[in-house]
C-alpha positions in Angstrom: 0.0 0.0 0.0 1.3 3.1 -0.7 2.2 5.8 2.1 2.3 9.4 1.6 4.8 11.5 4.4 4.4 15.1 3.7 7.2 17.8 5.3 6.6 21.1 5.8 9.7 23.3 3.7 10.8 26.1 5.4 10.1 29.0 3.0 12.3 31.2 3.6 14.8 28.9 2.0 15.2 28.9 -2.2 15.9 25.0 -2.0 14.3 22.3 0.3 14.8 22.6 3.2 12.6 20.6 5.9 12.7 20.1 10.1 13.9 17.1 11.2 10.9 16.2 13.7 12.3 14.9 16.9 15.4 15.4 16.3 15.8 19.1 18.2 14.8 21.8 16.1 17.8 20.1 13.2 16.9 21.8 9.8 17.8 19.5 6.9 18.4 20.0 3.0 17.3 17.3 0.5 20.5 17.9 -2.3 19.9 15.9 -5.7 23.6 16.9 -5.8 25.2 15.1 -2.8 27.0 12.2 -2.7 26.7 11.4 1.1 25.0 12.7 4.0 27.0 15.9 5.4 26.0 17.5 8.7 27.4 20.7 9.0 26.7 22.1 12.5 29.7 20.9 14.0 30.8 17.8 16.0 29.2 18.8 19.4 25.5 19.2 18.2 26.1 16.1 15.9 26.5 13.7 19.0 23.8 15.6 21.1 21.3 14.5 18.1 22.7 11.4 17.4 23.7 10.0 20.3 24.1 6.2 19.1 26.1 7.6 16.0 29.4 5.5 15.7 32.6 7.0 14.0 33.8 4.8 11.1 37.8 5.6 11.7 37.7 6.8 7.7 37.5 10.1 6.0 35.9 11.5 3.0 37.3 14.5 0.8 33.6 16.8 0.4 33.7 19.9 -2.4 31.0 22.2 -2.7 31.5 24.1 0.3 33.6 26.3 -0.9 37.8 26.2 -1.3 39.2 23.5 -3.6 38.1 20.4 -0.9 37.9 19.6 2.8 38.1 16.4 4.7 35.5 15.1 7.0 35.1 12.1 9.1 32.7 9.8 8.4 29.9 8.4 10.8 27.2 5.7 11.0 23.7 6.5 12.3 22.6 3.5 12.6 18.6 4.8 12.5 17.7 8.1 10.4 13.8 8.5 10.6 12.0 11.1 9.1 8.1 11.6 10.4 5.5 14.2 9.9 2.4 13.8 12.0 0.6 10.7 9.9 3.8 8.6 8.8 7.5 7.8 9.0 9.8 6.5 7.0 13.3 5.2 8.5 17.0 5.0 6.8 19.1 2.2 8.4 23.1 2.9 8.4 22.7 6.2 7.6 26.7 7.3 6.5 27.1 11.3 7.2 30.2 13.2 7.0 31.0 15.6 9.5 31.6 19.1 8.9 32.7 20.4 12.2 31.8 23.7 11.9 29.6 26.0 14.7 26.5 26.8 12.3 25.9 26.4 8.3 22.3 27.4 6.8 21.2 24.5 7.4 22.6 21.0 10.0 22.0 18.4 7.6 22.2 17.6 4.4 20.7 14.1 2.6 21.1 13.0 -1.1 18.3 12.9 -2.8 19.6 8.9 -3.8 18.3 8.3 -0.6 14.9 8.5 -1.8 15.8 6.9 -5.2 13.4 3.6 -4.2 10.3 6.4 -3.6 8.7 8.5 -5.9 8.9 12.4 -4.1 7.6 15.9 -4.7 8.7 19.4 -3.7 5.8 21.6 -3.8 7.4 24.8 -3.5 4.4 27.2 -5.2 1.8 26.9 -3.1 0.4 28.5 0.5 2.2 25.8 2.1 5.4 24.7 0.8 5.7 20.6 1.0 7.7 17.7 0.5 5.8 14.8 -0.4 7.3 11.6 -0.5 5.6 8.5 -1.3 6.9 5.3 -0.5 5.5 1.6 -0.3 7.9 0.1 2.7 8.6 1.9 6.0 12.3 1.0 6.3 15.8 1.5 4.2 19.1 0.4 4.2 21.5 3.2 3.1 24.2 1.2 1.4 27.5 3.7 1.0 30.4 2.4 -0.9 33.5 3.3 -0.1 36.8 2.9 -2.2 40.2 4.4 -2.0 42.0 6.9 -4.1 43.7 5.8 -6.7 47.4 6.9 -7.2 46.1 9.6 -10.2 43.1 10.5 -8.5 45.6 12.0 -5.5 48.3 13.4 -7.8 45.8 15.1 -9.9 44.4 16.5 -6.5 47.7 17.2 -5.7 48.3 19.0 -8.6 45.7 21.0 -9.6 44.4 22.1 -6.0 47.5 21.4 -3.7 45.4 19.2 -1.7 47.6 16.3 -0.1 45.2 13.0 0.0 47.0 10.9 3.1 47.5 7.2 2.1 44.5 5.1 2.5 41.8 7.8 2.1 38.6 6.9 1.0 36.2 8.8 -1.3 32.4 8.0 -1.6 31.9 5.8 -4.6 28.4 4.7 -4.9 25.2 4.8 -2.0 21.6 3.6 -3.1 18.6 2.8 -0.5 16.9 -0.2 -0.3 14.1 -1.3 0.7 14.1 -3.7 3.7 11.2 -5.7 5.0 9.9 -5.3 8.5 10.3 -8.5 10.6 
């Protein structure tokens, strides 16, 4: 049967930005452009919200916020769920990288990948600006894929940006979400 969860986008925003219900006033940003999950209010508020997060011991190299590239370690939330008032839909093994920074427009940002196994919506012209995402199964394991740099990949980094990759760093090379029955 399928499920309808509808969240409320702030409008003050010019993308999609939603609140992260029960999860302390933590704004979030659905990106069709990320690779990962980033959170980007800093280390501290990170572990006060997700208290059962784990650290991986790995790092990710994240563009996009400016400067050539920045390294961020990478966590596992082991339960991301996202509710409005009528439904819920929950993300196992969330992987977020961690931007340890005191405040960014926004804490959180998810791929739109995530929601690659739902059909969704933004409804950004109306009185009440919505995400609507429809979805058949209740739960999701967020599968990330990890894989080192590759000799070129770090010279040309090198290179071109004078960014020093340390050996063994990891880069994001695939994430999907699928759906998982409820036992």
């Amino acid at each position: 049967m399928q499920k309808m969860l509808q969240l409320r986008l702030n409008d003050s925003f010019r993308v999609p930005v939603f609140e992260l219900e029960g999860y302390k006033e933590t704004s979030c940003l659905l990106d069709t452009g990320a690779e990962i999950a980033v959170w980007c209010s800093g280390r501290n508020h990170f572990l006060e919200i997700f208290q059962d997060a784990v650290n991986t011991d790995t790092q990710v190299l994240l563009s996009g916020f400016g400067g050539s590239g920045e390294f961020a370690d990478v966590y596992k939330i082991p339960l991301l769920e996202l509710k409005s008032a009528d439904e819920s839909i929950r993300f196992r093994n969330v992987y977020a990288a961690l931007l340890n920074r005191s405040r960014f427009g926004f804490d959180f940002i998810l791929p739109a990948v995530m929601f690659s196994k739902t059909d969704y919506k933004i409804n950004n012209c109306c009185e009440s600006p919505n995400l609507q995402v429809y979805f058949s199964r209740d739960m999701f394991l967020s599968v990330t894929r990890m894989r080192k740099f590759t000799r070129q990949e770090a010279e040309a980094l090198r290179s071109e940006f004078g960014i020093e990759v340390p050996a063994g760093m990891e880069i994001v090379d695939s994430i999907a979400c699928l759906p998982q029955n409820l036992a």
